[in-house]
C-alpha positions as CSV (number, residue, x, y, z in Angstrom):
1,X,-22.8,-3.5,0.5
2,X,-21.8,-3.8,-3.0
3,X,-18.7,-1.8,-4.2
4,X,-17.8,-1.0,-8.1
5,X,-14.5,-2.8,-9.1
6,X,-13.0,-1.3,-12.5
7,X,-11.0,-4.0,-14.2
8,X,-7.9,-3.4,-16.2
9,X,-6.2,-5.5,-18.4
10,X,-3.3,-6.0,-20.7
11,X,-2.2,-9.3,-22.6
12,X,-2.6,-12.5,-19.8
13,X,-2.3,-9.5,-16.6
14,X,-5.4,-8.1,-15.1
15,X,-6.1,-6.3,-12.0
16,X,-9.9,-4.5,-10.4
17,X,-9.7,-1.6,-8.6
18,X,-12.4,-0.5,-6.3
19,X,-12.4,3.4,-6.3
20,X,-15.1,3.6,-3.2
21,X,-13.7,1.0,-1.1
22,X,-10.4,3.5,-0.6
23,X,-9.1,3.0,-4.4
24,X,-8.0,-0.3,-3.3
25,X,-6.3,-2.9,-6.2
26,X,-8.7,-5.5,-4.8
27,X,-7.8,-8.3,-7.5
28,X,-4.5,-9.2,-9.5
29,X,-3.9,-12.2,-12.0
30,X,-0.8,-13.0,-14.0
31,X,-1.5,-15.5,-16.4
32,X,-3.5,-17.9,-14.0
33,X,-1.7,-17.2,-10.6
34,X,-3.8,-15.1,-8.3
35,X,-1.0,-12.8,-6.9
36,X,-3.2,-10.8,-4.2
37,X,-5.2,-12.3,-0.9
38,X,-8.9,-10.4,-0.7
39,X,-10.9,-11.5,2.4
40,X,-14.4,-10.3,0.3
41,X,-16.1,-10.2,3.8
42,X,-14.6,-7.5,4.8
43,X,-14.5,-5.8,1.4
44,X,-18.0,-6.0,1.4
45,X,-18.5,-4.5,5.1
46,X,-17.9,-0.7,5.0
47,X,-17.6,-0.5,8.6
48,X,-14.2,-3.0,8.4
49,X,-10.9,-2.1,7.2
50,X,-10.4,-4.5,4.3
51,X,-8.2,-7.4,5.2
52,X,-6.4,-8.0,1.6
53,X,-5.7,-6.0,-1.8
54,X,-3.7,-3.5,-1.8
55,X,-4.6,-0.6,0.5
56,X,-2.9,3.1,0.0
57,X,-1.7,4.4,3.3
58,X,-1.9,8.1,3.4
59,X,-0.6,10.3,4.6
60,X,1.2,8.5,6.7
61,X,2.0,4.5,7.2
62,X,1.8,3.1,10.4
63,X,1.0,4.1,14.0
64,X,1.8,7.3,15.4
65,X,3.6,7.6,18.8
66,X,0.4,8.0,21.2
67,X,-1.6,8.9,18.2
68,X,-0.2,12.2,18.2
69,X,0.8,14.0,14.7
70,X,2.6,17.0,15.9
71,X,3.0,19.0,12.8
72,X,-0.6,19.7,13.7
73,X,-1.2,18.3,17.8
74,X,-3.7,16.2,16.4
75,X,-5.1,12.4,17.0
76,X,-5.0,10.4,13.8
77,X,-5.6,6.2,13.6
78,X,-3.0,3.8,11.9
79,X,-2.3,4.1,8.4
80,X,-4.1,7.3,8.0
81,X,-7.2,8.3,6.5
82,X,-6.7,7.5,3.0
83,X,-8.0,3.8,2.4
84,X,-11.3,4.9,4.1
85,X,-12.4,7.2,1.7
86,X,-13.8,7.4,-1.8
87,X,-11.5,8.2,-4.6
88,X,-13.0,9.6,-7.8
89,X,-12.0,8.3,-11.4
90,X,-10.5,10.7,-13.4
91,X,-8.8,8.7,-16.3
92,X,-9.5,4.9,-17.5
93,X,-7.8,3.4,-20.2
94,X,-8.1,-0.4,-20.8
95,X,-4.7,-1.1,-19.1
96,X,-4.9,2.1,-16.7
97,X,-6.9,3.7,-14.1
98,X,-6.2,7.0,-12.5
99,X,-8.5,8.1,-9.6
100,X,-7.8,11.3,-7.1
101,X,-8.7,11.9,-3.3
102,X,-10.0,15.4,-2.2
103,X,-10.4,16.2,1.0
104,X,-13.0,16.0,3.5
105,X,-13.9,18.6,6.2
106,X,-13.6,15.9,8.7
107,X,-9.7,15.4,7.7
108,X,-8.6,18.7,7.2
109,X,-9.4,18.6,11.5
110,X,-6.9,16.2,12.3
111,X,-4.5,16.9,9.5
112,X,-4.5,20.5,8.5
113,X,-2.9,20.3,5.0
114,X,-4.8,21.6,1.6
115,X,-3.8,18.5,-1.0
116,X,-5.0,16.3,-4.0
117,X,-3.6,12.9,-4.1
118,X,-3.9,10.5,-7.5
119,X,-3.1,7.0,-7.7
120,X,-2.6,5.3,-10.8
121,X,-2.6,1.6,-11.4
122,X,-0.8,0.2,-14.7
123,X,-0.1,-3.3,-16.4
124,X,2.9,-4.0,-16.5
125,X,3.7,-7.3,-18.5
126,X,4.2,-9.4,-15.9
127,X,2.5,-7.5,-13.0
128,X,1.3,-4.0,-11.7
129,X,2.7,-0.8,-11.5
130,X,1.2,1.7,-8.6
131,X,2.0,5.2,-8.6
132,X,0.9,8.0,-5.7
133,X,1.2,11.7,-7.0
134,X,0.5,13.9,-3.4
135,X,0.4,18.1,-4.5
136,X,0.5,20.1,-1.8
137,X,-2.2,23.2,-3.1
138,X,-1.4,25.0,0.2
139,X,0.9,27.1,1.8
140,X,2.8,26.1,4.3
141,X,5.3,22.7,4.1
142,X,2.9,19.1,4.3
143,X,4.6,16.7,6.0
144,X,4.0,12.7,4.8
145,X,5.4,9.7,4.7
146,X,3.0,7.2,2.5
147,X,3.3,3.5,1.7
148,X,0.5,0.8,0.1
149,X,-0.3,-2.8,1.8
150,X,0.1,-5.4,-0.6
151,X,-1.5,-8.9,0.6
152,X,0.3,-11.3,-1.4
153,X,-1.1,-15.0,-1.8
154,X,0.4,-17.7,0.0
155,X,-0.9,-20.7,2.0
156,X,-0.8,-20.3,5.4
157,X,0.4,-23.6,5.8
158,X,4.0,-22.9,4.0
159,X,4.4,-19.1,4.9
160,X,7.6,-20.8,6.5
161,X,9.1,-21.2,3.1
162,X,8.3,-18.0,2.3
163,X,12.2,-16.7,1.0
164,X,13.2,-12.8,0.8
165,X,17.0,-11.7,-0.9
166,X,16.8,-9.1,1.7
167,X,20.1,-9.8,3.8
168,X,18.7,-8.8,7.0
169,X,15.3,-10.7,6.9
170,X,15.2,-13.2,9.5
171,X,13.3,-16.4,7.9
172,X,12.7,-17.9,10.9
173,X,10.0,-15.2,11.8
174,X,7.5,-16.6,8.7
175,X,5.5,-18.7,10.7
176,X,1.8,-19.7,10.8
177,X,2.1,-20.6,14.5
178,X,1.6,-17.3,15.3
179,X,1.1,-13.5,13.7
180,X,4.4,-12.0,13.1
181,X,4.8,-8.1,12.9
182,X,8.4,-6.6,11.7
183,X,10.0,-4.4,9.3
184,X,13.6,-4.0,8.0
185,X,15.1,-1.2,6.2
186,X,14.7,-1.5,2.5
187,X,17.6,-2.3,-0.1
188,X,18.9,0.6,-1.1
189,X,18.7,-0.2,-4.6
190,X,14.5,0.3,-4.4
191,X,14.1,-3.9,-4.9
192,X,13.9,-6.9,-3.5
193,X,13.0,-10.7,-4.9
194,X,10.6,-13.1,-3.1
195,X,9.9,-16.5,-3.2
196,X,6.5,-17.2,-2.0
197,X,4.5,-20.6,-2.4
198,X,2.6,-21.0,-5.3
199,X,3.4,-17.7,-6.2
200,X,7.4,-18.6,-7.3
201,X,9.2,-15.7,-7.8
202,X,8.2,-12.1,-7.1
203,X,9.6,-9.0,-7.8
204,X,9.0,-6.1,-5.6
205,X,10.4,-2.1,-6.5
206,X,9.8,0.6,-5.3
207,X,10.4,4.2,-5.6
208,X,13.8,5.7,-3.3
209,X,12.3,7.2,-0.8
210,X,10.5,4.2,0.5
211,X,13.1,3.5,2.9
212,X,11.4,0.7,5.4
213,X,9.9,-2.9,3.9
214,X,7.6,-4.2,6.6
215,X,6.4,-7.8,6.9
216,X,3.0,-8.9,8.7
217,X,0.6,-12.3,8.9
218,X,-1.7,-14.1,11.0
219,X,-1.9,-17.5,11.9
220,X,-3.8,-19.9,9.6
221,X,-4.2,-16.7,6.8
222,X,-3.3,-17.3,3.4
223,X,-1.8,-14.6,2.8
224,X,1.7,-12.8,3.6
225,X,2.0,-9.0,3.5
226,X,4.9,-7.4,2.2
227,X,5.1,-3.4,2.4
228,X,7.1,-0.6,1.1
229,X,6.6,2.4,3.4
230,X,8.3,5.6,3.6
231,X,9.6,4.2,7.2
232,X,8.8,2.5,10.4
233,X,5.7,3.7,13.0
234,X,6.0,7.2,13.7
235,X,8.0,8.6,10.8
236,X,6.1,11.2,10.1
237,X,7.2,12.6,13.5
238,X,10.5,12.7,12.7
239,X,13.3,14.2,10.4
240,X,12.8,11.0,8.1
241,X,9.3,12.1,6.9
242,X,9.1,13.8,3.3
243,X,8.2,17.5,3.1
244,X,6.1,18.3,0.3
245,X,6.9,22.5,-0.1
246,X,3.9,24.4,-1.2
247,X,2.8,24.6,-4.8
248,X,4.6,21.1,-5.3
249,X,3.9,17.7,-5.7
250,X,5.9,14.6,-5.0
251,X,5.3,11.2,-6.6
252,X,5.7,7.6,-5.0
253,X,5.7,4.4,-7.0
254,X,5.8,0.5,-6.1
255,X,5.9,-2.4,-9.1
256,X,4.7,-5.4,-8.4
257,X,6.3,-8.3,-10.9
258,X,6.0,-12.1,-11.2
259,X,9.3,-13.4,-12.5
């Protein structure tokens, strides 16, 4: 199956993003260096999560203890519902595209919140800018604790010289022998500088509240993820989560930025 791509652009930086496949930012260039991973198979296939891009997770990232949201007693899969669904474009400048989520009846039964969620994608001079406005239009409190996917580029031979400044990454985890699968608590500064293989340097911020960075691959992939997310599995579930009162919105925001 064929999905639209809308393609932005500013100076040498351009990005696509596919509002149908989940408002996913399926494609970004700086100059000539292809920052994102896209496995178009399963871009293509909607009965596949896409492996690559940048997916939104929403409203939650990561897995849920026994699947269980207990705001609302509910079952809900990993990541959420939000990068299954088709988003609808509401704005689209040449360097900006804004698109918005409503709800479907068949969320509202596992998660029992009334929202709109928008994401807009900018260019940024050297890179992208992602933000995530959530407004809770109900009334009672909406728990949610969001994050986005990024698949960055990188040879699956030399993930192992994949460098992070984050203090408490242990290198010796970025390995193609094997999928690796950890997270670390974020800087609390909201950035963090990577060196990844043909990439060179890359600049990752991200809004305060994304408290947990979390690292993933699998063996003889080109591709390393690196992801901001409110915190590790289960958060939601917990007092970490972020509590949207009713009538308000909270906004999230990631930049990515080749150096």
């Amino acid at each position: 199956m064929r999905f639209d791509e809308i393609a932005i652009h500013n100076g040498d930086v351009r990005a696509t993003v596919a509002p149908a496949r989940g408002a996913l930012v399926s494609d970004l260039l700086v100059g000539d260096k292809q920052v994102l991973y896209l496995d178009r198979g399963t871009f293509d296939d909607e009965t596949k999560n896409v492996r690559g891009g940048i997916p939104v997770l929403l409203p939650y990232a990561g897995k849920l203890e026994n699947g269980t949201l207990k705001a609302a007693g509910t079952q809900m899969g990993q990541h959420g519902f939000g990068r299954n669904r088709p988003w609808e474009v509401k704005e689209q400048k040449p360097w900006r595209v804004r698109l918005v989520l409503m709800q479907e009846d068949e969320d509202r039964k596992s998660y029992p919140f009334q929202f709109i969620a928008e994401q807009t994608c900018t260019i940024l001079p050297r890179g992208l800018e992602v933000e995530l406005l959530i407004f809770n239009t109900g009334n009672v409190s909406m728990p949610v604790s969001p994050g986005w996917h990024p698949y960055f580029s990188c040879p699956s031979t030399e993930k192992g010289k994949v460098k992070a400044s984050v203090a408490t990454v242990d290198h010796n985890q970025f390995s193609n022998e094997r999928e690796f699968d950890f997270g670390v608590v974020a800087p609390p500064f909201g950035r963090a500088s990577f060196q990844i293989p043909q990439l060179g340097s890359l600049m990752l911020s991200f809004s305060p509240e994304m408290r947990h960075l979390q690292f993933w691959s699998q063996p003889a992939k080109d591709f390393i993820c690196i992801e901001p997310f409110t915190g590790p599995n289960n958060t939601i579930n917990t007092d970490r989560r972020i509590d949207i009162p009713a009538g308000r919105a909270h906004t999230f925001w990631m930049k990515i930025e080749l150096e």
